[in-house]
N, C-alpha and C positions, 0 to 999 in steps of 0.2 A: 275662487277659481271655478267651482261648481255651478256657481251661476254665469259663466260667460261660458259654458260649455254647449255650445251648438251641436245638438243631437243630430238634425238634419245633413249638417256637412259629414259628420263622423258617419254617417248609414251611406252616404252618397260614395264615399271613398272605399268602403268594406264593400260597396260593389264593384270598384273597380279593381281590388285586390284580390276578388274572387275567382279573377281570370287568373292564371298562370299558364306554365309550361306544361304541364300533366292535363289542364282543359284550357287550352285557348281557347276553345265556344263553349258556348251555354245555352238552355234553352230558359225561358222563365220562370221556370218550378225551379232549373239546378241553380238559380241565381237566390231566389229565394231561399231552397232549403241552407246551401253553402253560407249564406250571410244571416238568417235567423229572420229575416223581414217575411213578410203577407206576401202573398202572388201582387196584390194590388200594391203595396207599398213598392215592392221590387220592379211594378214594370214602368212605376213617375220615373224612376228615377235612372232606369236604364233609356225610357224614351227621352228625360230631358240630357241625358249624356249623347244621347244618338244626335238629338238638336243639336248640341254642341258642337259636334264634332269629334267627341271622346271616344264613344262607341259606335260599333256596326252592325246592320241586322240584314238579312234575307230573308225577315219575316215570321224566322222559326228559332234561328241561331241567332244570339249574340255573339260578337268578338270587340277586343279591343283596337281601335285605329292606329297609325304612326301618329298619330297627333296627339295622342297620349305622352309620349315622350316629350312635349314641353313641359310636363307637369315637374319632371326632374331637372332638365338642362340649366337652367338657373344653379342650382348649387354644384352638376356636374360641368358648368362651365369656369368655375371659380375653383374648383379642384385638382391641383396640381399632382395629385399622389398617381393617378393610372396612369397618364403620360409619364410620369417619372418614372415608375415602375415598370409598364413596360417592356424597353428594349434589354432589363437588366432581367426579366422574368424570359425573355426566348433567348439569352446567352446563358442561365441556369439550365434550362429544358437542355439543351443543344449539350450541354457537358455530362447531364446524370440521363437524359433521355426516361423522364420524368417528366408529370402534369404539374407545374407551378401557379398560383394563385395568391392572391394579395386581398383581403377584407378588414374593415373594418367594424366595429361592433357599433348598433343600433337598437338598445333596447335592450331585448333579453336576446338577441340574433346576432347571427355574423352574416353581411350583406357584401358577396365579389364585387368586388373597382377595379380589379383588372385579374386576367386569367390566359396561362396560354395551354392548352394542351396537347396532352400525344395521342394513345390509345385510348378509348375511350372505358372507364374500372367502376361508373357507377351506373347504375338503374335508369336515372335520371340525370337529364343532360342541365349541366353547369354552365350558364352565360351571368354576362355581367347583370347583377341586382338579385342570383338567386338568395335566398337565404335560408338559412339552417339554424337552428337551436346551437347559441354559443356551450353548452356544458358539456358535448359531445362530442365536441371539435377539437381538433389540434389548434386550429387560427384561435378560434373562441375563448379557449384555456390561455391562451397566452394574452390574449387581451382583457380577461377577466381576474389573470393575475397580475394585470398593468394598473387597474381599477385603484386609487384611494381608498382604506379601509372601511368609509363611509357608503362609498356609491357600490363597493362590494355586496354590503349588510343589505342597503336595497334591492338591489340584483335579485341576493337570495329571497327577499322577501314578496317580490311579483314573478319570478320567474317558473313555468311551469318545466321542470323536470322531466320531462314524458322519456320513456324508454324506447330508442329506437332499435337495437338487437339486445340477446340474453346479455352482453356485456358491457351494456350502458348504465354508466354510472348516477344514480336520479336520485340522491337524497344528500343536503347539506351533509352533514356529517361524513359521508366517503368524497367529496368535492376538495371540501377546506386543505388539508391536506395534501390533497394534491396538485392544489394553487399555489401555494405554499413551495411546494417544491418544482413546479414552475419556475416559479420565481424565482427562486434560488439561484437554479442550472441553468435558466436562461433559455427554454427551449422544453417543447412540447410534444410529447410521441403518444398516440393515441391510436389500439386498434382493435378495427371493428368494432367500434360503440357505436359513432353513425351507421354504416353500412355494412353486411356481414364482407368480409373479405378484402377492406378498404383498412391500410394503413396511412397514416399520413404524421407526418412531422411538422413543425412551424418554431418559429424566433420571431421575434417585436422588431417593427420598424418605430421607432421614438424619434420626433423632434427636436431642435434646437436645443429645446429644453430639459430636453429628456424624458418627458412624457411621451408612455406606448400610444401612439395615433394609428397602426395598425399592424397588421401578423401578415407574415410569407408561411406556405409554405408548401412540401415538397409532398405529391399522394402515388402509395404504388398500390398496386394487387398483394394482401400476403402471401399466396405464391411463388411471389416471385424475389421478393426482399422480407428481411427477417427482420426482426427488432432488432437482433445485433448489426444484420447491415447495414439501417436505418441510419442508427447513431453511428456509424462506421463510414456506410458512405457517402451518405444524404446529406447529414448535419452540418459536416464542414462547408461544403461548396453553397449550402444554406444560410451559413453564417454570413460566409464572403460577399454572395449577393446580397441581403439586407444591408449588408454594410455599404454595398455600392448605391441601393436606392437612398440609405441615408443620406449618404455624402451629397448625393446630387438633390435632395429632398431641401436639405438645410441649406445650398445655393440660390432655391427660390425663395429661403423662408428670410433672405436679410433684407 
């Protein structure tokens, strides 16, 4: 495997990851420093994305183009789960007057496919593709507790752990545990490990099969819902809807 690993492609793509939502532009140093290349390596590879058509410059600033979004369309064309999810995530919203979301995990991350929200409870703004460290998450924990024993053990074995508030959980030994009883109960409540002030809850959307293919779920302000409301009032109409995206999930899957 090691030898059919293309260093070149993998540097070209960590520049265009570079870009996000907290810096849509860059100048050539920040493309550099963010991705670990040379000024000179970092500016082939931004002027051959410019040729392409991938990136954009005004000579000082890079940004990334709409023409970067073919790079995805191919598998988000073939993806039934956001459209299915969906109209059954703004009929949740509409009943708890709550931010609903639906990801799947990629990695060591949970990446949004579909999201609708209310008031706006984080730092940073959530669209489709953000993604966040699954061992922190509510979505994340519940699809990490969907994982086979084996692709678990891996998980933990590349996953970096970073600690996002004083109350995030980062070392195997307080995780397992609490996958565990994930598991168990069916349903995920987590708060403030990602963001200080952020609760959120999540349940498995599973296929056909029964295999977890992705997490719902439901994010309030702790202010304003308790952990007891959480599983009091969130959980159920949480439940309901996953059940709804099931049902209509496994109508596409026959």
């Amino acid at each position: 495997m090691a030898e059919e690993f293309v260093q070149s492609l993998a540097r070209g793509l960590s520049v265009i990851r570079a870009f996000d939502g907290s810096s849509p532009e860059l100048t050539l140093s920040e493309v550099a420093r963010k991705t670990g290349l040379t000024r000179a390596a970092a500016r082939r590879f931004l002027l051959t994305l410019v040729h392409l058509g991938y990136v954009r410059t005004d000579g000082r600033l890079f940004s990334l183009s709409p023409r970067v979004l073919e790079l995805g369309y191919a598998y988000l064309s073939n993806l039934s789960l956001p459209d299915v999810a969906f109209p059954h995530l703004e009929r949740l919203v509409g009943e708890v007057h709550e931010s609903a979301s639906v990801s799947v995990l990629d990695d060591t991350d949970i990446i949004y496919v579909a999201r609708v929200p209310t008031t706006r409870i984080m730092r940073v703004t959530i669209a489709i593709g953000t993604r966040f460290p699954a061992h922190c998450t509510s979505m994340g924990r519940v699809l990490l507790a969907g994982l086979p024993a084996c692709d678990l053990d891996a998980y933990f074995a590349r996953a970096d752990l970073v600690r996002m508030t004083d109350r995030t959980l980062t070392s195997e030994a307080e995780l397992r545990p609490v996958l565990a009883e994930v598991r168990e109960q069916g349903y995920a409540l987590v708060d403030q490990e990602l963001e200080d002030g952020l609760r959120s809850i999540a349940v498995p959307v599973r296929d056909r099969g029964g295999r977890v293919v992705a997490a719902v779920n439901l994010s309030s302000h702790a202010s304003r819902t308790s952990l007891e409301a959480a599983r009091r009032d969130l959980l159920p109409p949480l439940l309901a809807g996953a059940a709804r995206i099931e049902t209509d999930l496994h109508a596409t899957q026959r």
